[in-house]
BANURO-341164 format. One record per atom (N, C-alpha, C): residue number from 1; residue in one letter; atom name; z, x, y. Coordinates in steps of 0.1 Angstrom, whole numbers. Atoms other than C-alpha are relative to their C-alpha. Example, Ala and Ser with C-alpha at 12.3 -4.5 7.8 and 13.67 -1.06 7.14 Angstrom:
+-----+------+------+-------+-------+-------+
! seq ! type ! atom !     z !     x !     y !
+-----+------+------+-------+-------+-------+
!   1 !    a !    N !     0 !     9 !   -12 !
!   1 !    a !   CA !    78 !   123 !   -45 !
!   1 !    a !    C !     0 !     9 !    12 !
!   2 !    s !    N !     0 !    -9 !   -11 !
!   2 !    s !   CA !    71 !   137 !   -11 !
!   2 !    s !    C !     8 !    -8 !    11 !
+-----+------+------+-------+-------+-------+
# end
This chain:
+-----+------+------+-------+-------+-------+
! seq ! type ! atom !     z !     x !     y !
+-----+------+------+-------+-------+-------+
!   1 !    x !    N !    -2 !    14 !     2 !
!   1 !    x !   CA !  -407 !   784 !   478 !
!   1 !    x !    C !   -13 !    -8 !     2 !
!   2 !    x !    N !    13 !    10 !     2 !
!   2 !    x !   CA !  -436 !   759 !   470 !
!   2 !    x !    C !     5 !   -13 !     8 !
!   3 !    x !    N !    -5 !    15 !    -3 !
!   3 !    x !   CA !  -432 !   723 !   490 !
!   3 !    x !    C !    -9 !    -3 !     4 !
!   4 !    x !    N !    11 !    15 !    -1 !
!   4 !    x !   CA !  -453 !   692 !   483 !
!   4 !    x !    C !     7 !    -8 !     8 !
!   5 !    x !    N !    -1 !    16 !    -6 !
!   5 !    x !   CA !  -449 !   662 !   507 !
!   5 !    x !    C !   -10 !    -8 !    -2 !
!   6 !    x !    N !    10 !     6 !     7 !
!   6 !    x !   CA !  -470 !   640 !   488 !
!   6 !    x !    C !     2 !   -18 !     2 !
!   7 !    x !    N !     8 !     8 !    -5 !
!   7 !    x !   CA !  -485 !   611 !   504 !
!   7 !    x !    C !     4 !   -15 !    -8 !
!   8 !    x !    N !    -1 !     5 !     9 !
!   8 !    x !   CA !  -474 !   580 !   485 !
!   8 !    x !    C !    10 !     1 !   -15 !
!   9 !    x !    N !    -8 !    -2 !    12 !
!   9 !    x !   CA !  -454 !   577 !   452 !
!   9 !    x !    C !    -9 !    -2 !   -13 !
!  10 !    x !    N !     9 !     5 !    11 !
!  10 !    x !   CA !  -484 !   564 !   428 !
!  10 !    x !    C !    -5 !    16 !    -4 !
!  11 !    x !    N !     4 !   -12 !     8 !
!  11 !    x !   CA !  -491 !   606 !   419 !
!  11 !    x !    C !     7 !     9 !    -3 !
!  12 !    x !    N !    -9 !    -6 !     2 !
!  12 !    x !   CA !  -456 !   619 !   421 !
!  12 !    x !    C !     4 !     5 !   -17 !
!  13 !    x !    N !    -4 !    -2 !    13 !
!  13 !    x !   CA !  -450 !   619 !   382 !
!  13 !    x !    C !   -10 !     6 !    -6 !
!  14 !    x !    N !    13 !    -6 !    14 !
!  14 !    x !   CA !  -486 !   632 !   369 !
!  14 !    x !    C !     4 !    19 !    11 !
!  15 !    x !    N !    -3 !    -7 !    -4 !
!  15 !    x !   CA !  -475 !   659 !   396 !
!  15 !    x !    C !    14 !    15 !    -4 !
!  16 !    x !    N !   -10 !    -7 !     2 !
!  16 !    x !   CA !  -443 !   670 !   386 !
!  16 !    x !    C !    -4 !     7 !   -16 !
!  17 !    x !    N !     8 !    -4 !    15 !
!  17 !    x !   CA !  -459 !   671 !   349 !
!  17 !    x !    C !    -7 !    11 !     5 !
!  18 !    x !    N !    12 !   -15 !     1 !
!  18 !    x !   CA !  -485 !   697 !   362 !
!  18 !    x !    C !     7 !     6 !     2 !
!  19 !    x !    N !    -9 !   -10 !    -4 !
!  19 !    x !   CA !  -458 !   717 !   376 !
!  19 !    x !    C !     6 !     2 !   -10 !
!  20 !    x !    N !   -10 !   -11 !     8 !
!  20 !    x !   CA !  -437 !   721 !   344 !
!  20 !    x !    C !   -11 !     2 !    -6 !
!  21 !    x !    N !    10 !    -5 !    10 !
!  21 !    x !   CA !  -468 !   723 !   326 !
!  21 !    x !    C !    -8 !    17 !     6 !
!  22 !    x !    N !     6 !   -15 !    -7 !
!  22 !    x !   CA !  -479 !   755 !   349 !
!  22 !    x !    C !    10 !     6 !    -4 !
!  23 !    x !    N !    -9 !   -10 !     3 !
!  23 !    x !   CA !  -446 !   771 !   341 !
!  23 !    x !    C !    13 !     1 !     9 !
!  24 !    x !    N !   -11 !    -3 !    -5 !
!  24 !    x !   CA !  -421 !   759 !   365 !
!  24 !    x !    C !    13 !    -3 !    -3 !
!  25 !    x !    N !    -9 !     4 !     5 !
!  25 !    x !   CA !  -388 !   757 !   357 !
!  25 !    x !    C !    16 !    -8 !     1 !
!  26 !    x !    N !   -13 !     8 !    -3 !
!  26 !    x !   CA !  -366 !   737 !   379 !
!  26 !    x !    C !   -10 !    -4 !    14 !
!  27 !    x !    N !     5 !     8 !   -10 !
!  27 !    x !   CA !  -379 !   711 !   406 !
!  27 !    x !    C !    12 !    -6 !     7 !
!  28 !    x !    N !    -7 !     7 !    -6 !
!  28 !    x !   CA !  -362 !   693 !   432 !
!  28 !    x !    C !   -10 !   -10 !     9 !
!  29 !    x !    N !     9 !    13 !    -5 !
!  29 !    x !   CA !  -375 !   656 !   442 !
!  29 !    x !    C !     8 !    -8 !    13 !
!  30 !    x !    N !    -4 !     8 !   -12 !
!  30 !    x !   CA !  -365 !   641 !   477 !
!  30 !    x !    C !    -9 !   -13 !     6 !
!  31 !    x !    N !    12 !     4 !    -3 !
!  31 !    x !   CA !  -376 !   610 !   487 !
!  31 !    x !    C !     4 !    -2 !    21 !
!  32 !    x !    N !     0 !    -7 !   -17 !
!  32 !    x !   CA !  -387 !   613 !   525 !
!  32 !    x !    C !   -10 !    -9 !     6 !
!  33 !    x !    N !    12 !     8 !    -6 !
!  33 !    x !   CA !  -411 !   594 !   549 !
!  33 !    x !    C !    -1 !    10 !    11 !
!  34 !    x !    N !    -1 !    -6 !   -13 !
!  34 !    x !   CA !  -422 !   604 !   582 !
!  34 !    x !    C !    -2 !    -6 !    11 !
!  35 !    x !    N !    -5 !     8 !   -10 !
!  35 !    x !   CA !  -418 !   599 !   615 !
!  35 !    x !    C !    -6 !   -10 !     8 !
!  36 !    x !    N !     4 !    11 !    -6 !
!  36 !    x !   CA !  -450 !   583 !   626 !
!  36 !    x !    C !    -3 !   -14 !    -9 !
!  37 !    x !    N !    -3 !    10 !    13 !
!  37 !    x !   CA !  -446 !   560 !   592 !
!  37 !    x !    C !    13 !    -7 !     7 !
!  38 !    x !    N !   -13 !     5 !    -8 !
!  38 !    x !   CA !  -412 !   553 !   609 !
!  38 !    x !    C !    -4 !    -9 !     9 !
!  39 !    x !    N !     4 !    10 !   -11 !
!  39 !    x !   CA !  -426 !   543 !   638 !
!  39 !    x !    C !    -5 !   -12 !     1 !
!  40 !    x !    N !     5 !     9 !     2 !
!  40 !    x !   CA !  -449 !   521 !   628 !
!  40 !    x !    C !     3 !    -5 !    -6 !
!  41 !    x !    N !    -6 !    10 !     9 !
!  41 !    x !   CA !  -429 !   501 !   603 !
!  41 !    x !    C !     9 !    -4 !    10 !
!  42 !    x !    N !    -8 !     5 !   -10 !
!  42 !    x !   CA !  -402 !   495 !   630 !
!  42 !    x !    C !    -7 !    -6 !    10 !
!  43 !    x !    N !     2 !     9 !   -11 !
!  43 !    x !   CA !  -425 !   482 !   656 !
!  43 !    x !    C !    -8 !   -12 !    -5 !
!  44 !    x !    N !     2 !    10 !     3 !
!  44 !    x !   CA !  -438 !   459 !   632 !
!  44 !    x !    C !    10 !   -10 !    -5 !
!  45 !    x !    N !   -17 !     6 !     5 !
!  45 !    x !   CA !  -405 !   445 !   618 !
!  45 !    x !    C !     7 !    -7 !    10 !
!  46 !    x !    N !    -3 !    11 !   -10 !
!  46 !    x !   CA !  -396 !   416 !   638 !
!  46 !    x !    C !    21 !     2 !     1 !
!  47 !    x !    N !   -15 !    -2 !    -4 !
!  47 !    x !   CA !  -355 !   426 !   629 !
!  47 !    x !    C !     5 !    14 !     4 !
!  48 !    x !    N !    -7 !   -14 !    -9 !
!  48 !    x !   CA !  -352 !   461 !   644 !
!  48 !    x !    C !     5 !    -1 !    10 !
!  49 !    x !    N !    -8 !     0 !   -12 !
!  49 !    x !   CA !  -330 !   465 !   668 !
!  49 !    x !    C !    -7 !     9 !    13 !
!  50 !    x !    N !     7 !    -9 !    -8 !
!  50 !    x !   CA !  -343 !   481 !   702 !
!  50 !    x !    C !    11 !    11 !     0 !
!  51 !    x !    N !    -8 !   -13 !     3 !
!  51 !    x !   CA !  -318 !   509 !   696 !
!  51 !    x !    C !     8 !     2 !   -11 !
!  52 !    x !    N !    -9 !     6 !    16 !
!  52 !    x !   CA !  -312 !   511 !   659 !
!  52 !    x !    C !     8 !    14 !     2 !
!  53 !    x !    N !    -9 !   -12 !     6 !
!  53 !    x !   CA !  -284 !   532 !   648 !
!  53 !    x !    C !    -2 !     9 !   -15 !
!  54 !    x !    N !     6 !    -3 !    11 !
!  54 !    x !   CA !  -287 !   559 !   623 !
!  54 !    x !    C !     6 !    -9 !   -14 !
!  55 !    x !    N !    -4 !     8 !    14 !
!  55 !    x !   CA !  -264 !   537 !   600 !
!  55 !    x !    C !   -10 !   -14 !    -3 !
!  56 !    x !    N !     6 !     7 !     3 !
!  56 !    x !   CA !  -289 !   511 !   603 !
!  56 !    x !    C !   -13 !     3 !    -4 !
!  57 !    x !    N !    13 !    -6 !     8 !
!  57 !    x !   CA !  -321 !   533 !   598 !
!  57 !    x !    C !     7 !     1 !   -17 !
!  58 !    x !    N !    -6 !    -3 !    23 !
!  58 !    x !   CA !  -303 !   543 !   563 !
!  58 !    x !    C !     1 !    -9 !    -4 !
!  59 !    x !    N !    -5 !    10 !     4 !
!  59 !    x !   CA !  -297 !   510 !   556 !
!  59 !    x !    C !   -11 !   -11 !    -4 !
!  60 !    x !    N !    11 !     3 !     0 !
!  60 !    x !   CA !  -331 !   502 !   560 !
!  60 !    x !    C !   -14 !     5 !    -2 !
!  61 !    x !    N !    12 !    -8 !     2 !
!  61 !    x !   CA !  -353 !   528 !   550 !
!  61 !    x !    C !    -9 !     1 !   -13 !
!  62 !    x !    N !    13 !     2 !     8 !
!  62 !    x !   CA !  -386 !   525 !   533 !
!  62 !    x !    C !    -4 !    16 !    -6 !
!  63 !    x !    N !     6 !   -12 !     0 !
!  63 !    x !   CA !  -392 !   555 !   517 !
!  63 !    x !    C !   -14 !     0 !    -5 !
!  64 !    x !    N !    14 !     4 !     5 !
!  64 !    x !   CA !  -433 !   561 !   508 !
!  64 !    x !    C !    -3 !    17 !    -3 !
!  65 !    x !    N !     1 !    -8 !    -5 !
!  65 !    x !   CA !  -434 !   598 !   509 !
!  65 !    x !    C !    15 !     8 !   -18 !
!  66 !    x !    N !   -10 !    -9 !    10 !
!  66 !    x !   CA !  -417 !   624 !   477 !
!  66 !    x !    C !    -5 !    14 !     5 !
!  67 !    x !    N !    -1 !   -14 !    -3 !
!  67 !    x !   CA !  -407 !   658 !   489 !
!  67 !    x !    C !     3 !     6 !   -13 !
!  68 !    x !    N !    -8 !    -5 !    13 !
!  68 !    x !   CA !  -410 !   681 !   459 !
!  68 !    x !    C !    -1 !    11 !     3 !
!  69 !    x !    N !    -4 !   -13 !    -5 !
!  69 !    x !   CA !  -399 !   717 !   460 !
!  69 !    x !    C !     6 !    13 !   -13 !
!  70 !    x !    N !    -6 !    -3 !    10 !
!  70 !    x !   CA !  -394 !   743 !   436 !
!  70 !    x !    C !     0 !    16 !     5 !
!  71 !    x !    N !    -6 !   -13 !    -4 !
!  71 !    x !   CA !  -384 !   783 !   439 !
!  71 !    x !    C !   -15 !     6 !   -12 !
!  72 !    x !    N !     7 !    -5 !     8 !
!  72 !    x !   CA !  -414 !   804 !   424 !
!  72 !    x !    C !     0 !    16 !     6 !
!  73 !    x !    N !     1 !   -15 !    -8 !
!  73 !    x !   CA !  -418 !   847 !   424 !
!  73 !    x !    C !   -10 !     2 !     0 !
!  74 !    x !    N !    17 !   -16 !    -1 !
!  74 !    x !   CA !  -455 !   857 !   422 !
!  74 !    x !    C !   -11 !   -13 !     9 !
!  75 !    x !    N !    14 !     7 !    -6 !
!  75 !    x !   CA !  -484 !   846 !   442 !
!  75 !    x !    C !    -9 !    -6 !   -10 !
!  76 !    x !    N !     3 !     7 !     8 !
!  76 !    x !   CA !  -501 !   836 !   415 !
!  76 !    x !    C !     2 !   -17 !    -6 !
!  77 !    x !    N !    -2 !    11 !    -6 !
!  77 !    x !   CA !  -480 !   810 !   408 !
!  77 !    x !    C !     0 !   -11 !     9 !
!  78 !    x !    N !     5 !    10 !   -14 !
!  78 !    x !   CA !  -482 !   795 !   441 !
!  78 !    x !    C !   -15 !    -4 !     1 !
!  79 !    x !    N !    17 !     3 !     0 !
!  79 !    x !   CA !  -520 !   797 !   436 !
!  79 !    x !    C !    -6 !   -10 !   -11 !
!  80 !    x !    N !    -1 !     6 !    10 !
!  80 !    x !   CA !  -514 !   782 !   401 !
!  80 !    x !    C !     4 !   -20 !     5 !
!  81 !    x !    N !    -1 !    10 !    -5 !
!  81 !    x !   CA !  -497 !   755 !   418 !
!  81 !    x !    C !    -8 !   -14 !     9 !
!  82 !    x !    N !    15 !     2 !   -11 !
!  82 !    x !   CA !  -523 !   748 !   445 !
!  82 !    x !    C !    -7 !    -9 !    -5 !
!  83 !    x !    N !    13 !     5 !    10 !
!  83 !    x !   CA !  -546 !   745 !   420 !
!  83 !    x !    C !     2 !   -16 !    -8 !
!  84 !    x !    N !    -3 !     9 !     8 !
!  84 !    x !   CA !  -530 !   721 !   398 !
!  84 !    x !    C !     7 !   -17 !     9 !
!  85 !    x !    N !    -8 !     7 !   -13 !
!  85 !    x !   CA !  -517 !   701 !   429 !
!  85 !    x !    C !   -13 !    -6 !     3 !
!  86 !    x !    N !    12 !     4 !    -8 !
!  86 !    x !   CA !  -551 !   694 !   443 !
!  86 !    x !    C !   -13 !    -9 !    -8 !
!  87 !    x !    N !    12 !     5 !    15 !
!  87 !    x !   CA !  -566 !   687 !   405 !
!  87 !    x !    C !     5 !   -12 !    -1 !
!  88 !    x !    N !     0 !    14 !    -2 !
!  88 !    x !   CA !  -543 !   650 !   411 !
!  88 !    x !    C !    -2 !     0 !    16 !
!  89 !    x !    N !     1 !     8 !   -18 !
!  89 !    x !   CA !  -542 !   645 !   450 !
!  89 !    x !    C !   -14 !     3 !     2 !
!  90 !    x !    N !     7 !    -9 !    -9 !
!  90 !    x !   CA !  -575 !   659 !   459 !
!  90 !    x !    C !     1 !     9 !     8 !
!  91 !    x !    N !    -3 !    -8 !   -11 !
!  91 !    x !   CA !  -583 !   678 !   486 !
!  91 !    x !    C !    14 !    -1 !    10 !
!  92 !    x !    N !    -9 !     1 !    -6 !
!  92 !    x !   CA !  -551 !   684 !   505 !
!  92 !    x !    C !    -3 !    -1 !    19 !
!  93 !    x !    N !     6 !    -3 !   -10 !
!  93 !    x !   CA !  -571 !   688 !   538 !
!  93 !    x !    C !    -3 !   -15 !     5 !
!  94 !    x !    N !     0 !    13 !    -6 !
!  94 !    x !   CA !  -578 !   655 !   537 !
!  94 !    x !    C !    12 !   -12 !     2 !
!  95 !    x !    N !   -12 !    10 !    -8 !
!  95 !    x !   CA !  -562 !   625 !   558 !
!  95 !    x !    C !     8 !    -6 !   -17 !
!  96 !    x !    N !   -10 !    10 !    10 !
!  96 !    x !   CA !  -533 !   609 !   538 !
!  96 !    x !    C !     1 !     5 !    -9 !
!  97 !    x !    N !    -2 !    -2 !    18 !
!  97 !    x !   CA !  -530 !   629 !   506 !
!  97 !    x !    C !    18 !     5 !    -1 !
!  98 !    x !    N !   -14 !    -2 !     1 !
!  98 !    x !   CA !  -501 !   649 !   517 !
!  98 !    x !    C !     1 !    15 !     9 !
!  99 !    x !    N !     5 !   -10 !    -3 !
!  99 !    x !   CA !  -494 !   685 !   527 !
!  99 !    x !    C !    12 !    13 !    -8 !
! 100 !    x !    N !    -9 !   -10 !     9 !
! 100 !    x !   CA !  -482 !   720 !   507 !
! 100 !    x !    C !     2 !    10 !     9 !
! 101 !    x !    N !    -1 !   -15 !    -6 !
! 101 !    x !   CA !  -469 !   750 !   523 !
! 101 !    x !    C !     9 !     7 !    -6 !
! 102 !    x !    N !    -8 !   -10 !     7 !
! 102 !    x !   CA !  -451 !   779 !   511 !
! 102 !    x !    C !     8 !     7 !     9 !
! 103 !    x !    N !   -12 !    -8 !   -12 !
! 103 !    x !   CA !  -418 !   796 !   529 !
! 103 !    x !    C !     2 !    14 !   -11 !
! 104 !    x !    N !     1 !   -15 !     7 !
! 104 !    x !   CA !  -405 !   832 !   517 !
! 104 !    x !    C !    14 !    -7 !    -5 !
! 105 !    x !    N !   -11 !     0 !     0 !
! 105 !    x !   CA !  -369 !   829 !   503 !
! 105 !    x !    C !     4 !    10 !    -6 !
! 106 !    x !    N !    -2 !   -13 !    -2 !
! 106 !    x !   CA !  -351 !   861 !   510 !
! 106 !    x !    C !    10 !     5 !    -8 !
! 107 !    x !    N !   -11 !     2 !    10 !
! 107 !    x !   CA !  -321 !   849 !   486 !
! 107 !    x !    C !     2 !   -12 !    -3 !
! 108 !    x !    N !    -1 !    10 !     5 !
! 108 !    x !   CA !  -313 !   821 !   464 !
! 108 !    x !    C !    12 !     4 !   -10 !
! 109 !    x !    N !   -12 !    -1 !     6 !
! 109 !    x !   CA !  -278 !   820 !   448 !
! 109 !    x !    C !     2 !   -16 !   -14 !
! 110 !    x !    N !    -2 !     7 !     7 !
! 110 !    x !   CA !  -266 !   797 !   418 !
! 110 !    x !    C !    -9 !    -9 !    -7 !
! 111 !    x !    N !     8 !     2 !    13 !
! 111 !    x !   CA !  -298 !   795 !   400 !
! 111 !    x !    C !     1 !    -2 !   -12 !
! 112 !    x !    N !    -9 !    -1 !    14 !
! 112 !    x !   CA !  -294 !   781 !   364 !
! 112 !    x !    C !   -12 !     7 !    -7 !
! 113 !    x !    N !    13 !    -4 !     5 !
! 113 !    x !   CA !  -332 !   793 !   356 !
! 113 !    x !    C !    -6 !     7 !     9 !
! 114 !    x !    N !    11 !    -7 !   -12 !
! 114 !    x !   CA !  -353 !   825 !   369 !
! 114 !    x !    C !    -9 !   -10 !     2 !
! 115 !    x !    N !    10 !     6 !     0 !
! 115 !    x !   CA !  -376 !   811 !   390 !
! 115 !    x !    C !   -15 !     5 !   -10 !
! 116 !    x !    N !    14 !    -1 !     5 !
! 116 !    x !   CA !  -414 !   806 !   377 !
! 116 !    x !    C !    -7 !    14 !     2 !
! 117 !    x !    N !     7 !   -12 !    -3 !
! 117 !    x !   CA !  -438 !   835 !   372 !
! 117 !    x !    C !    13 !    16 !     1 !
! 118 !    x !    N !   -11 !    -9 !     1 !
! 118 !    x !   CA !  -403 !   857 !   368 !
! 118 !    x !    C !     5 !     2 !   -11 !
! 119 !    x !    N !    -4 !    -3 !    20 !
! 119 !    x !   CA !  -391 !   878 !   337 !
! 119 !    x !    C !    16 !     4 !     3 !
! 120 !    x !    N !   -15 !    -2 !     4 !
! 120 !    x !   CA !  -350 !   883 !   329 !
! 120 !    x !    C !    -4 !    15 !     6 !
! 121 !    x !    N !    -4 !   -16 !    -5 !
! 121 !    x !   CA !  -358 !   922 !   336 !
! 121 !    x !    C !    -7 !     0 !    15 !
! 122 !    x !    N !     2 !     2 !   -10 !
! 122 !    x !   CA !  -374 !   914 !   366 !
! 122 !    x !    C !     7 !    -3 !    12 !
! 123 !    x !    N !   -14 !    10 !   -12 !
! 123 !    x !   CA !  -343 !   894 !   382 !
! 123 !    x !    C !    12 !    12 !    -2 !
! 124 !    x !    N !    -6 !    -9 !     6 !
! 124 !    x !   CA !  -323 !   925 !   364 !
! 124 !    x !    C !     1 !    14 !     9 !
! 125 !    x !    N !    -2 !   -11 !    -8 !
! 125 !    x !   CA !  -340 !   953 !   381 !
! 125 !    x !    C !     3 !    -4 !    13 !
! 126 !    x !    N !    -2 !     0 !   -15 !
! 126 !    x !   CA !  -337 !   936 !   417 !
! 126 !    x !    C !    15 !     0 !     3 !
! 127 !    x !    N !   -17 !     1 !    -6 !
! 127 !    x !   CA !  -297 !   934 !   415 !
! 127 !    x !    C !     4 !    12 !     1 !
+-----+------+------+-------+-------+-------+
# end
């Protein structure tokens, strides 16, 4: 599994474009902030409560920040990704762009599309 948390919303769409244009074939977009963005919007905000509730954070949240996420099988692809990820954000290393990391997933059920970099006899022989 591939996941961007990408810095802003102004690069999210040229983004998701590189990714189907590399070959992926199902994305999922969350939108997300974090927590010292949290912080700092709340202690400027003259109507926060000094113990907001979580129904009032949701009620009031800024999102600035798109989690995207997608299921890929080969290294490659993730390298593909990388690449194509870093060709709009820049360097990811630097402050404020965003940040990618990759998890293993050991099983993934109710798939409507093999993931990326995966062939039909591929997903065939592993059952």
């Amino acid at each position: 599994m591939v996941v961007l948390v990408l810095d802003g919303l102004d690069k999210s769409a040229a983004v998701l474009e590189a990714w189907e244009e590399a070959g992926v074939s199902g994305i999922t977009i969350l939108e997300s902030t974090g927590m010292g963005r949290m912080r700092s919007r709340m202690a400027v905000r003259d109507d926060t409560p000094l113990m907001p509730s979580l129904a009032w954070l949701l009620q009031h949240r800024e999102e600035q920040h798109r989690t995207i996420f997608t299921l890929v099988e080969s290294d490659e692809m993730v390298d593909r990704l990388i690449e194509v990820t870093q060709t709009i954000t820049g360097d990811l290393n630097a402050p404020n762009r965003g940040i990618l990391f990759v998890l293993p997933v050991l099983q993934a059920v109710g798939l409507a599309h093999p993931p990326a970099g995966s062939s039909a006899a591929e997903l065939s022989a592993s059952e």
